[in-house]
N, C-alpha and C positions, 0 to 999 in steps of 0.2 A: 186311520186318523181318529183323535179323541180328543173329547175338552179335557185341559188341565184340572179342572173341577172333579173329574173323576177319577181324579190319581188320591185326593183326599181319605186321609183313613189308612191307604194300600200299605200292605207292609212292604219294609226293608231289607230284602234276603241277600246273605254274604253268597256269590257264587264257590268259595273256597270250602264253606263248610256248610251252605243252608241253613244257618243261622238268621230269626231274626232281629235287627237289629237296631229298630224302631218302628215310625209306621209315619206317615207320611203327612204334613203339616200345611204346607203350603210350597212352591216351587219359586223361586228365582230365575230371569229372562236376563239373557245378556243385556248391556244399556241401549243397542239398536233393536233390541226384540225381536232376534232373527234364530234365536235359539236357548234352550236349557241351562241356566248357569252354575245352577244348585237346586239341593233341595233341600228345604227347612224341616228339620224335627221336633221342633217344639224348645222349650226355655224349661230350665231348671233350676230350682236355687230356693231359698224359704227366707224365713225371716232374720236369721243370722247372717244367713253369705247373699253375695250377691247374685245375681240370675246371671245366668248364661246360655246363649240359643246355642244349636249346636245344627250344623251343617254339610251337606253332602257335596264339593267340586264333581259338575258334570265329569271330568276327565276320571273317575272312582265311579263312575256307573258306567255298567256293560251295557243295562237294556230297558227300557221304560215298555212295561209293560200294564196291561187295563186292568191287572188282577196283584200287581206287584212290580215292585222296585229292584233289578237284580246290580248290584254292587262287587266291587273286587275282593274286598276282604274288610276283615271287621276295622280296620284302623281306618278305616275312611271316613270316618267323624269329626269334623272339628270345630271349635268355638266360633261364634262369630268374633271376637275378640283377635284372632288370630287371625281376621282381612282386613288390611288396612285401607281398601280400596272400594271396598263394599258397597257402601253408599252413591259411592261415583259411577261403579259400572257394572252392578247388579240393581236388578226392581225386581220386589216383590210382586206375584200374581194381583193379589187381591189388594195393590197400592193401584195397579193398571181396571180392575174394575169400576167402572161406572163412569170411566174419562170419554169426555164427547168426541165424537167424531163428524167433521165436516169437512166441505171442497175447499180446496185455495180459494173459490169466489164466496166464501163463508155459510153458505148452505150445509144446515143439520141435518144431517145421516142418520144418526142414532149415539146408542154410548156402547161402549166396548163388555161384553156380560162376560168372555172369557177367551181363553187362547183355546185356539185348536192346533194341533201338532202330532210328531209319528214317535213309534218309537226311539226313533235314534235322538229323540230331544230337540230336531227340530221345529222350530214355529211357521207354520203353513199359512196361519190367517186369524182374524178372529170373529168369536161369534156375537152378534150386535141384542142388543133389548134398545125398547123403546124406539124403533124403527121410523121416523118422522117421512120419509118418502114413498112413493110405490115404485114397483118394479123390479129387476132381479135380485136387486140388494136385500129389496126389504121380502122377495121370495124365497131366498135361503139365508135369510136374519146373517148372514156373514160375510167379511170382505179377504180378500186374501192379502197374505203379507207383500207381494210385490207389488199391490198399489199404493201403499203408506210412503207417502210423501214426507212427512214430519211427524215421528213419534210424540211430540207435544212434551215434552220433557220443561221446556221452560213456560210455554204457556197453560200447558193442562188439557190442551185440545189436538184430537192427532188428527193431522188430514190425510186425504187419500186423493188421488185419480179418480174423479168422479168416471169419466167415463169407460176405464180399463176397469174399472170395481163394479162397473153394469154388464161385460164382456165376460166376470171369471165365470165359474163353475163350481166353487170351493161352497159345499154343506153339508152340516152335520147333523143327524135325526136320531 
């Protein structure tokens, strides 16, 4: 397991030809945050045309690794213009950084600093900054994704199971 933060920078390699074929921007979560939805490569475009980001569907990646991105083949690129759905059921990483995190009885936990996850693209948990409690939670700064109660999607605040999220064992060093 690794923070999503450490995929930043990784290159892009086609398994078909070892080609690389970007390098890696930031990562898209499905809208329950239970897993990988894409990965972003950056925007491109200047002052005549218009910009365009350009994107990798999880289902065109073979393998998320800490050193690189391995992908099927080079045509696995595509516009964000070309998801019409985007905004409804992908979240960008770093739109989920700094979102508070508390209990259903409205006790501050901390804020979300990043996702942790495995290769295969899924989301295991996240890691927490600004840690407002003591105890396991704020022992391994992280909660695991099985106790998120409410993504916070419409308030801005995810909750969790305060007390299955003092039970996990999910941390990352």
């Amino acid at each position: 397991m690794f923070l999503a933060k450490d995929l930043i920078g990784n290159p892009v390699i086609t398994v078909s030809g070892g080609r690389s074929i970007g390098k890696v921007k930031d990562i898209y979560l499905t809208n329950n945050l239970q897993s990988v939805a894409g990965i972003y490569l950056g925007s491109k475009g200047g002052l005549l045309s218009s910009r365009s980001s350009f994107l990798i569907k999880s289902d065109s990646i073979v393998t998320i690794g800490e050193d690189a991105v391995l992908v099927k083949h080079d045509e696995v690129i595509q516009q964000e213009k070309d998801f019409s759905d985007l905004e409804e059921t992908w979240l960008r990483r770093d739109e989920l950084q700094g979102r508070t995190v508390d209990s259903p009885g409205g006790t501050k936990i901390g804020k979300v600093d990043d996702v942790i996850m495995n290769k295969e693209g899924q989301v295991l948990g996240f890691s927490l900054s600004h840690v407002y409690i003591s105890g396991p939670i704020a022992d391994n700064h992280s909660v695991a994704i099985h106790t998120v109660q409410d993504v916070g999607h419409e308030d801005g605040v995810m909750t969790i199971d305060l007390e299955q999220a003092e039970q996990q064992q999910l941390s990352v060093t």
